[in-house]
N, C-alpha and C positions, 0 to 999 in steps of 0.2 A: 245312450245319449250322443247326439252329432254336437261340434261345436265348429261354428265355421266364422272366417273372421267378417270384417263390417264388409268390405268389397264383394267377397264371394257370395255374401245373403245378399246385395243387391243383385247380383245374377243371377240366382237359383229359389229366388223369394217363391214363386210358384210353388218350385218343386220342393219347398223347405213345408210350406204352407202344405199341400197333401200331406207331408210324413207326421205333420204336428195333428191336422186330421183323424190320423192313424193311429195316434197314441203315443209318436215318438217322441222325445224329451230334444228339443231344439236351442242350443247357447248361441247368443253372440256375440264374437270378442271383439274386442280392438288391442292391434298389435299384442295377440294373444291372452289376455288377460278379460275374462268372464265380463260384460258392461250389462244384458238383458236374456231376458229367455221369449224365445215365440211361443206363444198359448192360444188356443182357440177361444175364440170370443166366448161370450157366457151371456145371453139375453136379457137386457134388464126383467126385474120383476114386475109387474104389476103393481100400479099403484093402490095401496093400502085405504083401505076407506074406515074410516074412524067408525065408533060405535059397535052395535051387534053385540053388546053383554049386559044393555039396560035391563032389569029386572033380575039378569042372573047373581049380580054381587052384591053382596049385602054387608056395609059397615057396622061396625058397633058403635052403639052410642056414642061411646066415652075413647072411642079415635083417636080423637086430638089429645086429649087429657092426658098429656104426661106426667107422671109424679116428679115434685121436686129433688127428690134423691136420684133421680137420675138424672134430671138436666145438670144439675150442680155436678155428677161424675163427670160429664161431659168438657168440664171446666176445672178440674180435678181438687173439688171440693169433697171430702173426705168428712162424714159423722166421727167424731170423737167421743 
């Protein structure tokens, strides 16, 4: 791990940037004290496109149909 302070990563941002490249673990401090870490970018993902499971899942009937003894626990209604 390098940790170099705010001034000096503005001088060496290049060469901080290759080493974080490289796999090095890169801090930067202000008046010594940890503030950020350099990490290499990470590419957003591809946007997600809904659907693509119609036909494959299958609800049951009775889905929705919660029995009263349990909505009531939920509200901590207790059978006596």
């Amino acid at each position: 791990m390098i940790q170099v302070n705010m001034h000096e990563a503005k001088s060496r941002l290049s060469e901080l940037a290759d080493k974080v490249l490289n796999g090095e673990e890169v801090v930067i401090a202000k008046a010594g004290k940890p503030v950020c870490d350099l990490v290499p970018h990470k590419s957003r993902r591809k946007k997600r496109t809904l659907g693509g499971f119609e036909g494959k899942i299958v609800m049951a009937e009775d889905f929705d149909d919660t029995p009263n003894e349990i909505i009531d626990s939920f509200y901590g209604k207790v059978d006596e």
